[in-house]
Structures are given as C-alpha cells and as structure tokens.
C-alpha positions as CSV (number, residue, x, y, z in Angstrom):
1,X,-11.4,-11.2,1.9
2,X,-14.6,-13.0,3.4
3,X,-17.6,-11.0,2.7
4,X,-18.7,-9.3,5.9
5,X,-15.5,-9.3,7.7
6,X,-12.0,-7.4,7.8
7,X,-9.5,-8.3,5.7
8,X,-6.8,-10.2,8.0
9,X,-4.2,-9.3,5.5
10,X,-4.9,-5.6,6.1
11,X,-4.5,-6.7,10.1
12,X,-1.2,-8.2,9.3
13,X,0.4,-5.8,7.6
14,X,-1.1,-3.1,10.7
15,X,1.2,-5.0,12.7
16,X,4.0,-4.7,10.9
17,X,3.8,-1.1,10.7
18,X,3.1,-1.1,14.4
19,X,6.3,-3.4,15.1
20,X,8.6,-1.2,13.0
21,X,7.4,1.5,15.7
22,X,8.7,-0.8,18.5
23,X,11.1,-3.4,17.0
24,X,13.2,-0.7,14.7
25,X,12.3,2.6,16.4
26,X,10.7,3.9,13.2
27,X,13.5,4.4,11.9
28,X,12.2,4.4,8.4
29,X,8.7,5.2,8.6
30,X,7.6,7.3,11.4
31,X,3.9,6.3,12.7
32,X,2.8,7.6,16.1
33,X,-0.9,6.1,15.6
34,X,0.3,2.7,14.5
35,X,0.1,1.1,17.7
36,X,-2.7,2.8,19.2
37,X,-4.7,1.6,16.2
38,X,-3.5,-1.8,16.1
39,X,-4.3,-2.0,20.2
40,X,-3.7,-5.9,21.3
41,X,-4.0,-7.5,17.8
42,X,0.1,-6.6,17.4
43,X,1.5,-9.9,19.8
44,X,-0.9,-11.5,18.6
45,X,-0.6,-11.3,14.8
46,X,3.1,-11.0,14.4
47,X,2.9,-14.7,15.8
48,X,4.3,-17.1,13.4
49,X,2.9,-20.7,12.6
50,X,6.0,-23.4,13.2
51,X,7.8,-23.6,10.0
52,X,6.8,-19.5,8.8
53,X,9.9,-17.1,8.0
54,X,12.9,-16.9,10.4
55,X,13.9,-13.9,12.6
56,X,15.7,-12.0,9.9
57,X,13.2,-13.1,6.8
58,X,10.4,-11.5,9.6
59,X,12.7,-8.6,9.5
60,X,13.5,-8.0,6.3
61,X,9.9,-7.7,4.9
62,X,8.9,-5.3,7.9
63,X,11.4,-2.9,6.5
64,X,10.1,-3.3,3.0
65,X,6.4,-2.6,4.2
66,X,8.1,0.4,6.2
67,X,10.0,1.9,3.5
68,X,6.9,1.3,1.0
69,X,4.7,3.3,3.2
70,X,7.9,6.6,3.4
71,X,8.2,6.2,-0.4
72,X,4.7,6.8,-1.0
73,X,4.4,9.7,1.6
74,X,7.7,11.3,0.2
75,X,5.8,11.2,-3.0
76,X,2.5,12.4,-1.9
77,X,4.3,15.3,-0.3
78,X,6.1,16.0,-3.8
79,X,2.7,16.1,-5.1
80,X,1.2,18.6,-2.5
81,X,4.0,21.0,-3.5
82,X,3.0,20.9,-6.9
83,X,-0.5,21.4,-6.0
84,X,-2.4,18.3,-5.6
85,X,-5.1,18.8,-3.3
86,X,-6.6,15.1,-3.6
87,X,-5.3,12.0,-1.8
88,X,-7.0,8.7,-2.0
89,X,-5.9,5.7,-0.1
90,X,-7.3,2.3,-2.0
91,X,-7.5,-0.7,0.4
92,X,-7.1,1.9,3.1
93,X,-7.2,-1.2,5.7
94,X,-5.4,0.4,9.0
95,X,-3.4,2.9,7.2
96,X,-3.4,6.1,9.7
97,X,-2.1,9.0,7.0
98,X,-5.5,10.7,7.1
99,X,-5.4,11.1,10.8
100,X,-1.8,12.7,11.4
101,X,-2.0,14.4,7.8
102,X,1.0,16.9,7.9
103,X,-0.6,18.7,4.9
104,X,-4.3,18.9,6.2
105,X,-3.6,23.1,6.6
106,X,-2.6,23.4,2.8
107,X,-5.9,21.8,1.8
108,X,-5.4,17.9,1.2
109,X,-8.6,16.0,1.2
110,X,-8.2,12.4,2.1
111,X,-10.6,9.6,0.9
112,X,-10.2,6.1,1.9
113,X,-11.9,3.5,0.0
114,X,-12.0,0.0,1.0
115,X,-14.6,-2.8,1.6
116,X,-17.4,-1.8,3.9
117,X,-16.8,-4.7,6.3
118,X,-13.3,-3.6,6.7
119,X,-14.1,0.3,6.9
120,X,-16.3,-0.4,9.5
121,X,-14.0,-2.3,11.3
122,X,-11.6,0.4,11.2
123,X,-13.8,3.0,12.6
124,X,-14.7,0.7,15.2
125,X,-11.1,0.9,16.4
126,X,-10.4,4.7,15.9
127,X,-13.8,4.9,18.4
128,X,-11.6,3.0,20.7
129,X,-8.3,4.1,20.5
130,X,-9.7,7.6,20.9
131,X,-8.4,8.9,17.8
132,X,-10.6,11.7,16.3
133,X,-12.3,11.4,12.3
134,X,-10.7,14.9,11.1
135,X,-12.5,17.2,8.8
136,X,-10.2,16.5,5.5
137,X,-11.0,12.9,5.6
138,X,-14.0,11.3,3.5
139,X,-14.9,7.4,3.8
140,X,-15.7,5.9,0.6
141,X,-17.4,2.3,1.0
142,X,-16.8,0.4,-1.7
143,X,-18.0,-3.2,-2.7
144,X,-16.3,-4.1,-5.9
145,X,-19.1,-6.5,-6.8
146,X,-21.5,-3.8,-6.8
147,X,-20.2,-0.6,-7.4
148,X,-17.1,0.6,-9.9
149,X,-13.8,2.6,-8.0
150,X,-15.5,5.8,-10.2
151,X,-19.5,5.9,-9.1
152,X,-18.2,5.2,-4.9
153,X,-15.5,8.3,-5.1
154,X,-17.9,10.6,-7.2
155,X,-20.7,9.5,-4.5
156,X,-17.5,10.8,-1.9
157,X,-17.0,14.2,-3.6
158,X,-14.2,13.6,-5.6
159,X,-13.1,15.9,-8.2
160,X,-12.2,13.9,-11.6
161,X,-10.9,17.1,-12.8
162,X,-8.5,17.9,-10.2
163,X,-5.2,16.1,-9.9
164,X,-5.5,13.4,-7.4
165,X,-2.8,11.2,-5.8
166,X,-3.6,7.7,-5.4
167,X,-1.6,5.6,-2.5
168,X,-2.3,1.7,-3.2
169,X,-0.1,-0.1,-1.0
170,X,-0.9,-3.9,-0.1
171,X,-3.5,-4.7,-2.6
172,X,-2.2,-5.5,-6.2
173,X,-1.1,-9.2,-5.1
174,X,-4.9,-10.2,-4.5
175,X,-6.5,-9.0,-7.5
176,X,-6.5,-10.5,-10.7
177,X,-4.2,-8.9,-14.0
178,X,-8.3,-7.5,-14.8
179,X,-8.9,-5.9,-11.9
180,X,-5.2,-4.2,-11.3
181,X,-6.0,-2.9,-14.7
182,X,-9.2,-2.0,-14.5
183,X,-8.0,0.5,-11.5
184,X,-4.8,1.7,-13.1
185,X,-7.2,2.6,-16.6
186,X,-9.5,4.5,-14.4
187,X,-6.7,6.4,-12.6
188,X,-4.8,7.2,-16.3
189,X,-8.2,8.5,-17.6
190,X,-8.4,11.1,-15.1
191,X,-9.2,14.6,-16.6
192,X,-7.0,16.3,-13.8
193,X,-4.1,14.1,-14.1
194,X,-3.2,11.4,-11.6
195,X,-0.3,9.6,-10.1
196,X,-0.4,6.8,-8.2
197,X,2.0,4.7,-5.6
198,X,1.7,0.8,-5.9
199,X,3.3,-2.3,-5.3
200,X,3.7,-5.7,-6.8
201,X,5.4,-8.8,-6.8
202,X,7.6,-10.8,-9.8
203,X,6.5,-14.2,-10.8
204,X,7.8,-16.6,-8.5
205,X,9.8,-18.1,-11.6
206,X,12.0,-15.0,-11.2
207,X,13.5,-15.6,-7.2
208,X,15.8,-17.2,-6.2
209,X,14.7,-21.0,-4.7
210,X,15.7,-20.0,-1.2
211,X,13.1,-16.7,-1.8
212,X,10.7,-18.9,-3.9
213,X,10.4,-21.4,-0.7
214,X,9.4,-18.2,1.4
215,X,6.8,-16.9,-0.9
216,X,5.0,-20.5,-1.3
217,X,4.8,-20.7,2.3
218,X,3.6,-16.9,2.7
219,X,1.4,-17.6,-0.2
220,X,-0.5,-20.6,1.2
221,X,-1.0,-18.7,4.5
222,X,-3.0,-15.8,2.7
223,X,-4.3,-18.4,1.0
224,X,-5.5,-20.2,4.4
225,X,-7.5,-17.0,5.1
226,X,-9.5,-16.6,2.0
227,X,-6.9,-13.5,0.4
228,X,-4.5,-15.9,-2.2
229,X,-2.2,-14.0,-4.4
230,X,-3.4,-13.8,-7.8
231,X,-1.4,-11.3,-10.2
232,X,2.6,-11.1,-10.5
233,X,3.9,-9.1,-13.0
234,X,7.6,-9.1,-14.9
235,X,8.7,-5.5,-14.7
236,X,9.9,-4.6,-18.2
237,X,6.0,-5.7,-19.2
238,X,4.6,-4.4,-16.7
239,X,6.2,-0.4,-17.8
240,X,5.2,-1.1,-21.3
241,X,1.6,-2.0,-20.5
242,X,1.0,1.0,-18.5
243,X,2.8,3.2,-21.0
244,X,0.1,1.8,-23.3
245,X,-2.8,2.4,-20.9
246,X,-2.1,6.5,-20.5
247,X,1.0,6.6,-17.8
248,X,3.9,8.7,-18.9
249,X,6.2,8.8,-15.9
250,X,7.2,5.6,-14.5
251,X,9.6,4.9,-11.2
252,X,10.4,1.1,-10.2
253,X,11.8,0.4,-7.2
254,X,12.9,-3.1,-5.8
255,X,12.7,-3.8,-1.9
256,X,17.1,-3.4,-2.1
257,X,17.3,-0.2,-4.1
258,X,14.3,1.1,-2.0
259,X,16.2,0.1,1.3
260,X,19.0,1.5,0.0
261,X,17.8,4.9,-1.0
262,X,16.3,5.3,2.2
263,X,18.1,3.6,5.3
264,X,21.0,0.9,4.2
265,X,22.8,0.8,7.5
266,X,19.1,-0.4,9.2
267,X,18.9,-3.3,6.6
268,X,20.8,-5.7,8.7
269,X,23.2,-6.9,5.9
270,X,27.1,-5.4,5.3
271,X,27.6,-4.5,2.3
272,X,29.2,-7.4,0.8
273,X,26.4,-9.9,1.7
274,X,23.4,-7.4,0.4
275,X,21.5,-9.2,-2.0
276,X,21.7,-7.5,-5.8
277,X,17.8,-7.3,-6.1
278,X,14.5,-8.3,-5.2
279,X,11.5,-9.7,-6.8
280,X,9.2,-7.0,-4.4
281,X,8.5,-3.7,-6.0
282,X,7.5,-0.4,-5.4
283,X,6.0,1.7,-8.4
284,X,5.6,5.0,-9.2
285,X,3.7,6.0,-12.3
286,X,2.2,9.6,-13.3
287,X,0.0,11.0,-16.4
288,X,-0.3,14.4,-17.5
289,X,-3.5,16.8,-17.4
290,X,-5.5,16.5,-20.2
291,X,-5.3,19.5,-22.4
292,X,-8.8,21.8,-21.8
C-alpha cells in the first residue's frame, strides 16, 4: 500500500462483502455492517475497467471472499467453545467482526492490527456510519517497517500465553514468502497455542490458461495501485513448511470444496459443469500449548 493512505485493496474487497449483502442476499456470509461501513465507495468500486472479469468471473470470486470470511468465523466460533478468549484480525482493513461480535458476552477480546493510515481511515468511517468502538475491541497500529507483529500486540494487551485465534484474510498475496513466514513463525511460537485462518493463491503455472488470463489481468490492476502480488505457494509445500515451522493441525480448502461445503446450489454452476478445483485457498493451521 502507499504509505499514508488506505489500502485500496482492503476498499475492494469491502465491497465485495458489501455486494454479497445486496447482490446474493448474504446467503453465505451474513454481514449487517457491511454496507453501512462501505457507505458510497460500493458503486463505485465494484466498477470494472473495460476488459476486467465478466459478470459471472465478478461473481464467482464474491462468493469465494464470502465463504472465506464464514469459514474463518465458523472456526473462530469452534475456538470460543474450546476456550479461546483472544481474536486478532491481521490486515483488519474493513472487516466489521469486532463490532457485531456474537461472542463479546463470553469474553472475546478483539484486536485489529493493520497499517496506521488504514486504521485511521477505518475509524474515520465507523465515526460516520454511526457504528459504536465496543469495549472488547483493541486497535493495534502497526507499521511493519518499524515495529515487529509481537512488540505492537504486546503494546495492545495481548496475552502470549493465552490461546489466541488469528483471522488473516486478504493479505498473504502481497507479502513476500519472508514476511508470510515471518508471521506464521511468530503465531506457531506462541506459549498459549494459536491457530490461525489464512488464504493464498497457487502459482499461476498451476491454472488453467482461461484462469491464468484472469489472474494476470487482476494482477496488473493491484499492481496499478501500488499492492502487486508477491508470494504463491504450491499446496503440498506449503503443509510441509508449516509442519516444520511448529503447526500440527492443518485444513486446506480450495475456493470449489469450500463452496461446496458451504452453499453449492448459490455457486451458479450445475453440477456437471462445476469446475474440479481451484488454484484459491483457504487454510486452517493449529499448534498445541506448550507444555508448562
């Protein structure tokens, strides 16, 4: 992102969620505060250039950044139950979790961390949209070129030795294999134990050339705004390497089983003509609590 200004990839994908509320009904991720939040910027960035992604490519990836949001929020709500008390939302951008958090009576604390040109930004629009800052929720600015993930959530209050849920949706493209790494490391060191939602994208080698057409043209519009892809990651290597960097649990989910587990009829395709996977992934991956 440009320093000093809001990440317009974080805007984008605020849209999205905003136009499944509208477009599909929410049929697959319910999110009252999308809209509000998003106030006039939704016509205006779900706009596409001449030559961007067709009516049903537009569709298909709103559904995948719906059901990416549920699956992590299924998961987080798993975690709850077990007793996770600690939720943090990397690259919080417009996410609105923290301010219609279902589990805010059981004792979840919240903590958003994300560049302080884009938290700003954000609580600029809450202020407008009316929507209240509630007492489980703790901002964490963080500027990556000055401060590590650990020194701006200890400055927060969070609790290393507490199990902690991290939600990291829409972030792992634009970092580099270093910093993806450097985050997951962090996350797998945690005294408490940790698990953690993310998602991530196959090498372009790996689509199909009607797919790989769609993702160079998506890519060189992020790429336009200053946010370029930079880290794709095979899947079988991508399990081993966080086996070896302390996660013991793993889930991987492509954009068609993770449709499919959640709403298949809403996916616009009969059966027949479903495509047998996708290069887009969702990822679950847990430790255990070190031994005191």
């Amino acid at each position: 992102m440009q320093p000093r200004s809001p990440s317009r990839t974080a805007r984008r994908v605020a849209a999205l969620r905003a136009a499944h509320q509208t477009l599909d009904h929410g049929r697959l991720f319910r999110d009252p505060l999308a809209v509000r939040l998003l106030d006039a910027d939704a016509e205006e960035l779900l706009g596409e250039p001449d030559g961007g992604p067709t009516a049903s490519e537009r569709r298909a990836f709103r559904l995948f950044i719906a059901a990416r949001s549920r699956f992590a929020e299924d998961r987080l709500a798993a975690a709850v139950a077990r007793g996770v008390r600690q939720l943090v939302v990397l690259g919080a951008g417009l996410d609105t979790f923290a301010y219609r958090n279902p589990h805010e009576a059981a004792g979840l604390a919240v903590f958003e961390v994300d560049h302080p040109a884009t938290q700003q930004w954000k609580r600029e629009r809450l202020s407008r949209a009316g929507i209240p800052l509630p007492p489980s929720l703790t901002f964490a600015p963080v500027d990556f070129e000055r401060e590590s993930l650990g020194d701006g959530l200890a400055a927060a209050g969070f609790d290393p030795a507490r199990p902690a849920f991290f939600s990291w949706l829409g972030v792992v493209p634009y970092l580099t294999r270093d910093a993806v790494f450097g985050t997951l490391g962090y996350i797998a060191g945690l005294p408490g134990g940790a698990e953690a939602v993310f998602d991530y994208s196959e090498p372009p080698s790996a689509m199909t050339p009607r797919a790989r057409a769609a993702h160079r043209a998506r890519a060189a519009r992020v790429a336009a705004v200053g946010e370029p892809f930079l880290s794709y990651f095979a899947p079988e290597e991508l399990a081993a390497d966080l086996r070896r960097t302390g996660f013991a649990a793993l889930e991987d989910l492509d954009a068609v089983r993770l449709l499919a587990r959640y709403a298949d009829e809403h996916t616009g395709r009969p059966p027949g003509e479903r495509p047998r996977r996708s290069t887009a992934h969702v990822l679950r991956a847990a430790t255990r609590p070190r031994s005191r």
